[in-house]
C-alpha positions, 0 to 999 in steps of 0.5 A: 550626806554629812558636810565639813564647812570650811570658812577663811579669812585672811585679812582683816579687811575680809572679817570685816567685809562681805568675806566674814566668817559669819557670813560664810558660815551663814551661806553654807549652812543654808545651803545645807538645809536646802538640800537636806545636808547635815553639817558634820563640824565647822572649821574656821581659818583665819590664815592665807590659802596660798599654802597648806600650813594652816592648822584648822584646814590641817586638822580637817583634811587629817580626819578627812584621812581617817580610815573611815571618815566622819564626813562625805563632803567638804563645803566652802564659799568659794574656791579661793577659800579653799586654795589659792594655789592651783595646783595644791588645790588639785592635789587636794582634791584628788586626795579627798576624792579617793577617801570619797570625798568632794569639795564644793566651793557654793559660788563657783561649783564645778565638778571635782571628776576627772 
């Protein structure tokens, strides 16, 4: 399974406490090795997930569109590292899945099915 991690911060505040990117990145990527996941590329984000106009998460989600995308899952810390907006999050979702593509957030796995 090869794996986009996407790490965020939005305030400086977060980059300097238990949210910094080093961490995220750390937390992912041990759990990757413990279950044998191969890390595709990592995206870093230093915007807010209240709304999609986020250039790196842009770019992750365009090559997640590709006709035959370069990685299976999308793998972040949590949820709100994701989307803060529900509703966009679910619309996301949805679209990655169609590309055959979940998203799991480490802290807060819940299935992406229907």
């Amino acid at each position: 399974m090869k794996v986009a991690l996407y790490a965020r911060v939005s305030t400086e505040k977060q980059a300097d406490k238990d949210l910094s990117i080093p961490d995220q990145l750390r937390q992912m990527r041990e759990y990757c090795q413990k279950h044998s996941y191969e890390v595709y590329n990592e995206y870093i984000e230093g915007r807010t997930a209240t709304e999609d106009r986020r250039p790196v998460f842009q770019e992750m989600i365009a090559e997640a569109m590709q006709k035959n995308p370069p990685f299976n899952m999308v793998l972040t810390l949590t949820t709100s590292r994701f989307f803060r907006n529900a509703t966009q999050a679910r619309i996301y979702k949805h679209n990655l899945s169609r590309r055959g593509i979940k998203v799991i957030a480490i802290h807060q796995e819940v299935s992406d099915d229907p």
